[in-house]
C-alpha positions in Angstrom: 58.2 -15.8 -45.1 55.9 -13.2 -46.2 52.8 -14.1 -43.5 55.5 -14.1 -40.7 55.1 -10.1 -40.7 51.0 -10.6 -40.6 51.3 -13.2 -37.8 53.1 -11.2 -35.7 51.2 -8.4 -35.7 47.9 -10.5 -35.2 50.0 -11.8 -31.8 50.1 -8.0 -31.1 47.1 -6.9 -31.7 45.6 -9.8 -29.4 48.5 -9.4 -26.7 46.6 -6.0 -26.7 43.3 -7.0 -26.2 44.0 -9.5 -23.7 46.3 -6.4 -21.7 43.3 -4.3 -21.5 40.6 -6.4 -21.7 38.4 -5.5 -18.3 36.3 -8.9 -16.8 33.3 -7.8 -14.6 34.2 -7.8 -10.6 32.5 -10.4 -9.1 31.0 -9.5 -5.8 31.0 -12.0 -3.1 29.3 -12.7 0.8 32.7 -12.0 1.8 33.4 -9.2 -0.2 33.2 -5.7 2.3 34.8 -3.4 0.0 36.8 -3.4 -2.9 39.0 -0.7 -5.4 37.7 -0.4 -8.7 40.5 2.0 -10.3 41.7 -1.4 -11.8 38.4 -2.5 -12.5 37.2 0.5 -14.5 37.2 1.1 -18.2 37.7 4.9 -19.6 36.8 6.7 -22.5 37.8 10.0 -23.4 34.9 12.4 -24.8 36.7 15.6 -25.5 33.4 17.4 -27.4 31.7 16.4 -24.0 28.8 15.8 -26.3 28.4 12.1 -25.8 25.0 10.6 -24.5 24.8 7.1 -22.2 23.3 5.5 -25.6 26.4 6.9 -27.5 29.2 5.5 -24.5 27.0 2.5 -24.4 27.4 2.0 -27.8 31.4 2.6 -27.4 31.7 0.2 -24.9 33.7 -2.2 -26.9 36.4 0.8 -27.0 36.8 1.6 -23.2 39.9 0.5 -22.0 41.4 0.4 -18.8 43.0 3.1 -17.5 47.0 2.9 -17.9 46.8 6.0 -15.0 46.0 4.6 -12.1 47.2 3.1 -8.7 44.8 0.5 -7.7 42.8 3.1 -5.7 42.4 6.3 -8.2 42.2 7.4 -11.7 43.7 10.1 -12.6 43.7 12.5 -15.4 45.2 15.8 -14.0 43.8 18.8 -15.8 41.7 17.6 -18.0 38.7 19.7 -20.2 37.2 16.1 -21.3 34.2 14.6 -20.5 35.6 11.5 -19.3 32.9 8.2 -18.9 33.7 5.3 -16.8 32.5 1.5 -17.1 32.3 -1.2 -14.2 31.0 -4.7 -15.2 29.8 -6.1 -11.5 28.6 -9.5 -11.1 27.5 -10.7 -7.2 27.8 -14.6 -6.5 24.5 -16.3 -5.3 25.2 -16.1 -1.7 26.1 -12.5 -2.3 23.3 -9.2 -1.5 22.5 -7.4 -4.6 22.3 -3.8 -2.6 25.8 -2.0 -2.8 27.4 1.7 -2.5 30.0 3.0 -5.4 31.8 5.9 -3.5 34.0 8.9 -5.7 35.9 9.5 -3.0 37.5 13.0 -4.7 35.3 15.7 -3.4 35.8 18.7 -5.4 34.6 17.0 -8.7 32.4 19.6 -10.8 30.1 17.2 -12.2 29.3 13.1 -11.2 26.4 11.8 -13.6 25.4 8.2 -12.0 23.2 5.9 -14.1 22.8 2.4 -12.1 22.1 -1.7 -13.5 18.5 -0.7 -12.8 18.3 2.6 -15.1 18.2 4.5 -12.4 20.3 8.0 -13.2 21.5 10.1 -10.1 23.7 13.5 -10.1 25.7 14.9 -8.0 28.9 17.3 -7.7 30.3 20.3 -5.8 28.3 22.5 -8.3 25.3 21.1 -7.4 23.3 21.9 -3.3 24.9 19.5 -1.4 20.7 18.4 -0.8 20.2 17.1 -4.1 23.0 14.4 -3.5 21.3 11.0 -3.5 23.2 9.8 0.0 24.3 12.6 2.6 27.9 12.4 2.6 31.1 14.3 1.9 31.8 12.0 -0.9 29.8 11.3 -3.8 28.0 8.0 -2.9 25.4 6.2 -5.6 23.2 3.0 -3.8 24.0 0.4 -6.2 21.5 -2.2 -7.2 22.8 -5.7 -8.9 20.5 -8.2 -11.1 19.7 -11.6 -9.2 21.7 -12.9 -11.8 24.3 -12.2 -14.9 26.6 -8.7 -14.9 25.1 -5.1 -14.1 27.0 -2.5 -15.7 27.6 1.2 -14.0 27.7 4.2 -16.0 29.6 7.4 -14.7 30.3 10.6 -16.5 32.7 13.0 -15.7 33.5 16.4 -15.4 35.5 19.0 -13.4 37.5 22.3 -14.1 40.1 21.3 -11.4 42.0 18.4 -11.3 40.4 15.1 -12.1 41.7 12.6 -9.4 38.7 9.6 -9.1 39.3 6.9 -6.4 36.4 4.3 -6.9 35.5 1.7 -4.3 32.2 0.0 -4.2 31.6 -0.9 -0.4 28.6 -3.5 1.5 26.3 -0.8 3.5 27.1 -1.5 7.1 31.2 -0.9 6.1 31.0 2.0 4.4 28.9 3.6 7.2 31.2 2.2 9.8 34.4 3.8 8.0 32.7 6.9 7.5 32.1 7.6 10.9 35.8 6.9 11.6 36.5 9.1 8.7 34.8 11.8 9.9 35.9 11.6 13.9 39.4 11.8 12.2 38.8 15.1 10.3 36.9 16.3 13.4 40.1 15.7 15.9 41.9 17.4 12.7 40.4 20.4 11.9 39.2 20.7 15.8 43.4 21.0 16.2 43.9 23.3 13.4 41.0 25.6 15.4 43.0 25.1 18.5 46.2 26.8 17.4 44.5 29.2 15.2 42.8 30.3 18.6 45.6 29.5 20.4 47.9 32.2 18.5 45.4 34.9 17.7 45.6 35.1 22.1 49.0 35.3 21.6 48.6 38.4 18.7 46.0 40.0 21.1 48.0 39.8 23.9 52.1 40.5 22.0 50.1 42.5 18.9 53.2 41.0 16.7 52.0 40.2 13.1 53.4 37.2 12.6 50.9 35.3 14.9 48.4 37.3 13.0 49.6 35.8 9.5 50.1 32.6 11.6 46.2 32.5 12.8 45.0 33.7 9.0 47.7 30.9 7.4 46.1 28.5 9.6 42.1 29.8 8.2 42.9 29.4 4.9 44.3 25.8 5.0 41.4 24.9 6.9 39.0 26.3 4.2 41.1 24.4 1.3 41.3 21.1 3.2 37.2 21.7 4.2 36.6 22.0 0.7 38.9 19.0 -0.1 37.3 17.1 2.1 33.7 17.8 1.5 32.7 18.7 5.1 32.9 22.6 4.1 29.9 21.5 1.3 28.3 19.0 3.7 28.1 21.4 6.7 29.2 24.8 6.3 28.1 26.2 3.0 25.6 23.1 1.3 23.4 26.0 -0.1 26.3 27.8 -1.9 27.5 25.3 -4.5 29.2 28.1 -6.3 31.5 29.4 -3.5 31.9 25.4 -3.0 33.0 25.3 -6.2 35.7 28.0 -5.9 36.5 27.4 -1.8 39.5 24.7 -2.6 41.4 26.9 -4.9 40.7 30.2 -2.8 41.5 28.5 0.7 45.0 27.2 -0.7 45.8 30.3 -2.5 44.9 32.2 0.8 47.0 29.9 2.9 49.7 30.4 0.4 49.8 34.6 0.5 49.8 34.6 4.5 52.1 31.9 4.9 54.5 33.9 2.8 53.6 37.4 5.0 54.3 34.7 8.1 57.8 33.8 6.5 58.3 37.4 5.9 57.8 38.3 9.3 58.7 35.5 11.2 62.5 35.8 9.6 63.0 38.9 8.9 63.5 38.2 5.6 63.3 42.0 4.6 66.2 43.1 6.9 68.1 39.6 6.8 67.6 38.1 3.3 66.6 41.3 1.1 67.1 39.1 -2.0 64.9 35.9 -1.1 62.6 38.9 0.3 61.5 40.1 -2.8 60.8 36.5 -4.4 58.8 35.8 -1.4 56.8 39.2 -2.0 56.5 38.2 -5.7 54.7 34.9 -4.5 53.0 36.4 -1.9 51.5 38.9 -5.2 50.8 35.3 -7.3 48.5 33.8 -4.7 46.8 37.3 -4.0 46.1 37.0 -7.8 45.1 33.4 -8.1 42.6 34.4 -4.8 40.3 36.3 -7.6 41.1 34.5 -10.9 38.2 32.7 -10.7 36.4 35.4 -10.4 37.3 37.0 -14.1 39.2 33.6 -15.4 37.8 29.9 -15.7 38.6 27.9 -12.5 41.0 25.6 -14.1 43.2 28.6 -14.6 42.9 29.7 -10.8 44.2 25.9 -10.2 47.1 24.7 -12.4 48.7 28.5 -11.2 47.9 27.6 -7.4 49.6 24.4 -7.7 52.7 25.9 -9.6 53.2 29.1 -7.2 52.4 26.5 -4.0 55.4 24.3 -5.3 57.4 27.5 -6.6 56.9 28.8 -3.1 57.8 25.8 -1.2 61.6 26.0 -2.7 62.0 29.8 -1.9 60.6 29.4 1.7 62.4 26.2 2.3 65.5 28.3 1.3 65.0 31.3 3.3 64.4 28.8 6.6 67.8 27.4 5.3 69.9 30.6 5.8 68.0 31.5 8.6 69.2 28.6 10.9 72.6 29.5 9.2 72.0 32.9 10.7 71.7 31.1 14.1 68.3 33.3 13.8 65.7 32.7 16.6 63.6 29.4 15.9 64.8 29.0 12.8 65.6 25.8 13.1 62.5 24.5 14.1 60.7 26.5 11.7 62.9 25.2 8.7 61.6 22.0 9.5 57.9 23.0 10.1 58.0 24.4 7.0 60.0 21.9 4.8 57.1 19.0 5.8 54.2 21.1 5.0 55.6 22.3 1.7 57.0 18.8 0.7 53.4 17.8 1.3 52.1 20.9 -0.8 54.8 20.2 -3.5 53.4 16.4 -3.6 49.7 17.7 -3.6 50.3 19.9 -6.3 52.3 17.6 -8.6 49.9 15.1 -7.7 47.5 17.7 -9.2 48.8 17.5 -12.5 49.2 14.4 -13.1 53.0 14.3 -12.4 53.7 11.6 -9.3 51.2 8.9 -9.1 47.9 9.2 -6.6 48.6 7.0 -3.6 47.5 7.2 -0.1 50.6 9.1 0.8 50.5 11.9 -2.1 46.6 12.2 -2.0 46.9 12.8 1.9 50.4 14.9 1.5 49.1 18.1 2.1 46.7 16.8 5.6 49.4 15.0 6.6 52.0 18.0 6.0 49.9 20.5 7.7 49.0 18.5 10.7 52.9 18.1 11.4 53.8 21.6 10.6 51.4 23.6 12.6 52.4 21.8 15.7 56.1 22.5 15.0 55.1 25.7 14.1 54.0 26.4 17.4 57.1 25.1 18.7 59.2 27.6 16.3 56.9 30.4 17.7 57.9 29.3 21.1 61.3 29.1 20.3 61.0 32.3 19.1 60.1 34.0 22.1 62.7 32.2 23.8 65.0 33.4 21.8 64.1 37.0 21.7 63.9 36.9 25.7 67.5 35.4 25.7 69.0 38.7 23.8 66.8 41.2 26.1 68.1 39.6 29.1 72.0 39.9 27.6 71.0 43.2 26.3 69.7 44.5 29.5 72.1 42.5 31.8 74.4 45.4 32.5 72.0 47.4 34.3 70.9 45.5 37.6 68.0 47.7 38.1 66.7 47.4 34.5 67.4 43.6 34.6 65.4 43.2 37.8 62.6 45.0 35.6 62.8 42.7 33.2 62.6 39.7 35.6 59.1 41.5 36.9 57.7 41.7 34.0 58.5 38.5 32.3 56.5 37.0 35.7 53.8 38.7 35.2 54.0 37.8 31.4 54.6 34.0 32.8 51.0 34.8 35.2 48.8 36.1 32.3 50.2 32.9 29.7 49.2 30.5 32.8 45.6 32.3 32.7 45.2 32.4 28.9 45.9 28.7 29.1 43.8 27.8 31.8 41.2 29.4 29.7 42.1 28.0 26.7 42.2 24.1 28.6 38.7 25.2 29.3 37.9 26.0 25.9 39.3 22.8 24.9 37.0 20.6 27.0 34.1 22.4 25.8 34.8 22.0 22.2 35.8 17.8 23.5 32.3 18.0 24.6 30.6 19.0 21.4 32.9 16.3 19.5 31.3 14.1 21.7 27.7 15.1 21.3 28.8 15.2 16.8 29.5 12.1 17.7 26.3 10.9 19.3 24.8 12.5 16.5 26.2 10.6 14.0 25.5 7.4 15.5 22.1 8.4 15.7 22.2 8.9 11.7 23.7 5.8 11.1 20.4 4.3 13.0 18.0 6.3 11.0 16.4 5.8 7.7 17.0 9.1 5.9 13.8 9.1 3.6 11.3 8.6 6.4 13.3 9.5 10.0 12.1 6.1 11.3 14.4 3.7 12.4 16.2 1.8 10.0 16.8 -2.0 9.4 20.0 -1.5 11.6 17.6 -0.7 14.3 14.9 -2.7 13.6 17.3 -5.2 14.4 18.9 -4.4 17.7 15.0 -3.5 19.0 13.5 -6.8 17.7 16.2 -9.0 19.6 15.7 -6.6 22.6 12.0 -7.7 22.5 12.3 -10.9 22.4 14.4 -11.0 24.9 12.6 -9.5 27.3 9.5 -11.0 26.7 11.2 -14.3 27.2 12.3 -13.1 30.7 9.0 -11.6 31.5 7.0 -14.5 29.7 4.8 -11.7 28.1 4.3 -11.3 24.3 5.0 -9.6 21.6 4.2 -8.9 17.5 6.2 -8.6 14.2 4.0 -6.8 11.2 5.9 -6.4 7.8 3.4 -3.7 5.9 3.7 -3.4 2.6 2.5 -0.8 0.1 0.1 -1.8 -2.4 1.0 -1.2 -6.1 3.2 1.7 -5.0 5.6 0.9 -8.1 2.4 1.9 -10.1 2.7 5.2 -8.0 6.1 5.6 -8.9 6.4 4.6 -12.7 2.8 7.0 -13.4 3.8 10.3 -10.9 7.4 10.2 -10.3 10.3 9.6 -7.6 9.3 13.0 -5.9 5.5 11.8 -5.8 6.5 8.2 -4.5 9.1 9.3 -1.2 6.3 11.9 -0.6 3.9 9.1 -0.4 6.2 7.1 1.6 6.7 9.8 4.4 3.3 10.0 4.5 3.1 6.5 4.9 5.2 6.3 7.6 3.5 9.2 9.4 0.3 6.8 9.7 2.2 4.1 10.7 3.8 6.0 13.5 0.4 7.8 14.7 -1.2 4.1 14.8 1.0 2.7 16.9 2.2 3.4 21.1 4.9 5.5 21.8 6.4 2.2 22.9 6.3 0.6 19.7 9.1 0.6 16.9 8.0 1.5 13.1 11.1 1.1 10.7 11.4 0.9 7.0 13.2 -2.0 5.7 13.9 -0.9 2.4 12.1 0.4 -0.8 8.2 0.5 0.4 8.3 -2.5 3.1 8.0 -1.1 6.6 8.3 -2.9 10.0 6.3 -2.8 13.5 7.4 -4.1 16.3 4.6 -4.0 19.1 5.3 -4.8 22.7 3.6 -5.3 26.1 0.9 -7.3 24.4 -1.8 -9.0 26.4 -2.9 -11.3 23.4 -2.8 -12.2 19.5 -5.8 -10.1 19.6 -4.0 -7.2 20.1 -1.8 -7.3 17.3 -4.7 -8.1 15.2 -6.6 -4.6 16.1 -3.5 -3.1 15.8 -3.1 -4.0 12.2 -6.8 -3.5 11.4 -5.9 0.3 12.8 -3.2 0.3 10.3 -4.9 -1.1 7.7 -7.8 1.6 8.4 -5.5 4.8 9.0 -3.3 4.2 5.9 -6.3 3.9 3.7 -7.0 7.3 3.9 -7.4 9.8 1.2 -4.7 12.1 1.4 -2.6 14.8 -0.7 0.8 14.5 -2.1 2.4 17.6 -3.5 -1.2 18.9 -4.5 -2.5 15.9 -6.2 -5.0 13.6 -4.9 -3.7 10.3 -3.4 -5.6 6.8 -2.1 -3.1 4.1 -1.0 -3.4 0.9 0.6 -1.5 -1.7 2.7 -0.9 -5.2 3.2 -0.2 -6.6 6.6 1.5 -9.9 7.8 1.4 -10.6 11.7 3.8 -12.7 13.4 3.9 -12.9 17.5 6.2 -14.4 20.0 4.5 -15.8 23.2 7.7 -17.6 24.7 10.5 -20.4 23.3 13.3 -20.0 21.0 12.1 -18.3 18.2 14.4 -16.3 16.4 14.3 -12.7 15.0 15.3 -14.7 11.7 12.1 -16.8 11.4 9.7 -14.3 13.6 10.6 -12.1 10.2 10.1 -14.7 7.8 6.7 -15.6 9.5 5.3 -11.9 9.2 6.7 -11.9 5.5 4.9 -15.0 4.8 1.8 -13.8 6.2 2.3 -10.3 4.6 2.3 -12.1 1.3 -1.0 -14.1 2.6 -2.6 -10.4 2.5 -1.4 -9.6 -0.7 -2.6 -13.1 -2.0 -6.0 -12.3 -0.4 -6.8 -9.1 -2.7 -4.3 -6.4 -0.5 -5.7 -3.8 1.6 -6.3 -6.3 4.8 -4.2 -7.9 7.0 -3.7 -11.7 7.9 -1.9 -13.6 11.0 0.5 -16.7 10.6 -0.7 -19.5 10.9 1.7 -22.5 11.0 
């Protein structure tokens, strides 16, 4: 009877280790994205002193993380370095190139180290330049072995709340979803602009504070959700990490001292509700404070008291909205409920914030989705407000025909000047539709661009080489496929550095493009392998003195960064005369022959021969 005690707690102890036990994620070709919050294992460094060789060394203690929701870790306020492990595996069939997105961000600090030893860094400390992929997340390329597990390595680090959604995403999807990611922020913020435009005509043309408070409300929501969302550090201030630091806390705690000077005003809460006024006042003071805490105080402080006076603040308004519409006061009830879905969606946020309701897509989105909702009610309280106030100046003035008749007059030239400001502002609208449009263009043309090099990327490469083909097919004319290759260039990169090796690359491909015609495609496929497509050919011949050209021009001495440079290429020529050939095998004939060059001592160039 004695060992029954020891059993049991060997049981236990194993139950344990089977419960958090983490199996690497295998990767397959069907696999376009996939969550890793479940996937990840955590380990807590609260010196923040811990080295990749000292978590690597740990890694039989990480543990999967009992705080998460399938798409985000969270560890609310944390002052830990926290590390994160991911085991991925891909099948055979699978591509070994991947992205790991941290979809959070306002992180302070993201330290990346890859399968391959590669080590990348990002954060909203950092330039938004030195991030490895330009995007308003933190995205790391993500290289897998041909075979067995390849383990990923984050450290993290952040002052403000520590929310991590991790998904590791194919290329071609992640790009796709960005762009609709970022079309949806742009019709977003391009609304909150809209109204905040929309009512400062209004304050210009009434001079009543509250649209004032109502225009400044909306700026600093939109500078706390730019911030949020990264596009303030990807496009407004990328040179200014430490205002990009400090923007998410300031923009909400600005939002939250002129929203309360818009409750103020809009109800009257200083002649109406004297009481709720002077809480409101007090908040009002709070947020004015927690604007310049980070200025004399560490960050995390100017966050944990946002979040508490935004949820503090959302009870008191809700209330005052409450006895307003009691009141029967002017747009009261509208406003009540303007108010009561932004706040709830504040209240979440914060609470969310520390750790308190779980991260999902509802209560990491609360406050976008909150805001949205409420500034278009708003508008509607606002109009209900004038409404309102019209109503009791018409029954105030409608014992006095003459006065009445007065008031008629002037609310149709009122009526006249609104219809002009909105024409005007229609106008305005369909020029700002126009540059959403042209962002738009823009960022297709990004996603068809490589970003080391500016020449087209293996996307394009694509699309151009089937557009060939095709039309020499039709026109029975010919074309030419060469894969170049730079010699030893891993040689240039393990002796002088990553800086030395892209600078060598650009250079690389600024031959390439000055060999070729202007009607001629040069794209980089990847690493140092780079792609011409020629066109309009007469002959083989023609591709041949095209590559010699290549050959020749790239051989040239040349200067990277100061240091002398010789590099050489290796050419593989594949052409299409007529008949069913495939971009597929035109490809794998130019790589074959490319690989003939190298065979041959490198620096020449050789034609496929079947």
């Amino acid at each position: 009877m004695s060992r029954l005690p020891v059993l049991l707690s060997v049981l236990f102890f194993l139950v344990c280790q089977v419960d958090t036990a983490i199996a690497a994620l295998r990767l397959t070709s069907d696999t376009v994205s996939h969550a890793l919050a479940a996937e990840v294992g955590v380990y807590e460094d609260a010196a923040g002193s811990m080295s990749l060789a000292d978590a690597q060394g740990r890694g039989a203690e990480f543990r999967r993380s009992p705080r998460h929701d399938g798409e985000s870790v969270n560890f609310g306020y944390s002052s830990s370095a926290w590390w994160l492990r991911v085991d991925l595996a891909a099948d055979r069939g699978a591509r070994r190139d991947w992205l790991l997105e941290v979809g959070f961000p306002t992180l302070d600090s993201v330290e990346f180290y890859g399968p391959d030893g590669e080590r990348l860094s990002a954060g909203d400390r950092r330039p938004f330049a030195t991030r490895p992929i330009p995007h308003r997340n933190f995205v790391f390329p993500v290289r897998l072995p041909e075979s067995g597990t390849g383990t990923v390595w984050l450290r993290i680090v952040s002052e403000g709340t520590l929310t991590i959604p991790l998904r590791i995403w194919r290329s071609d999807a992640f790009w796709q979803q960005s762009m609709i990611g970022y079309t949806v922020l742009s019709v977003y913020f391009g609304m909150l602009l809209a109204l905040a435009l929309y009512n400062l005509l209004l304050w210009f043309s009434l001079r009543e504070s509250v649209y004032f408070s109502y225009v400044l409300f909306a700026t600093g929501m939109a500078v706390g959700q730019l911030s949020m969302n990264g596009l303030g550090n990807q496009f407004l201030w990328p040179a200014w990490p430490l205002w990009g630091n400090h923007a998410f806390a300031v923009g909400f705690a600005a939002a939250g001292l002129f929203g309360a000077l818009f409750v103020r005003g809009f109800l009257a809460t200083r002649r109406n509700q004297p009481r709720l006024d002077g809480a409101i006042v007090g908040l009002a003071g709070l947020f004015a404070v927690c604007m310049l805490v980070p200025l004399v105080a560490p960050y995390r402080l100017a966050a944990i008291l946002t979040s508490l006076t935004g949820v503090s603040f959302s009870v008191v308004a809700v209330l005052a909205g409450l006895r307003g519409w009691r009141a029967e006061q002017p747009g009261a009830r509208t406003f009540l409920l303007a108010w009561t879905v932004l706040l709830l969606g504040a209240a979440v946020f914060g609470l969310r914030n520390m750790d308190v309701v779980p991260t999902t897509f509802l209560s990491f989105y609360a406050l976008q989705m909150g805001s949205a909702l409420e500034m278009l009610l708003l508008s509607f309280a606002l109009a209900d407000r004038i409404n309102g106030l019209r109503r009791e100046k018409d029954a105030a003035q409608g014992e006095a025909l003459a006065a009445k008749q007065e008031l008629v007059a002037a609310l149709k030239r009122s009526e006249a000047g609104l219809e002009r400001r909105v024409g005007e502002r229609t106008a305005e609208l369909e020029a700002l539709n126009a540059r959403l449009r042209e962002n738009e263009r823009q960022l297709q043309a990004l996603a068809h661009t490589d970003t080391l090099t500016g020449l087209a990327n293996r996307l394009l490469l694509g699309a151009r080489l089937e557009q060939s083909i095709q039309l020499a097919r039709r026109s029975q004319g010919q074309i030419a496929l060469l894969l170049v290759d730079v010699d030893r260039f891993k040689a240039i990169n393990d002796t002088y550095g990553h800086a030395i090796g892209d600078e060598v690359l650009r250079v690389a491909a600024q031959r390439l493009r000055a060999a070729v015609r202007a009607v001629d495609t040069v794209a980089r496929l990847g690493g140092d392998e780079f792609a011409v497509v020629l066109s309009g050919l007469s002959g083989a011949a023609d591709a041949e003195r095209m590559a010699e050209k290549i050959v020749i021009g790239v051989r040239e001495p040349m200067r990277v960064l100061g240091m002398p440079l010789e590099i050489s290429v290796s050419v593989g020529v594949a052409t299409y005369s007529g008949g069913d050939l495939s971009p597929a095998e035109l490809m794998r004939r130019a790589d074959q022959a490319m690989y003939a060059a190298k065979s041959a001592g490198r620096d020449c160039f050789r034609v496929f021969s079947a």
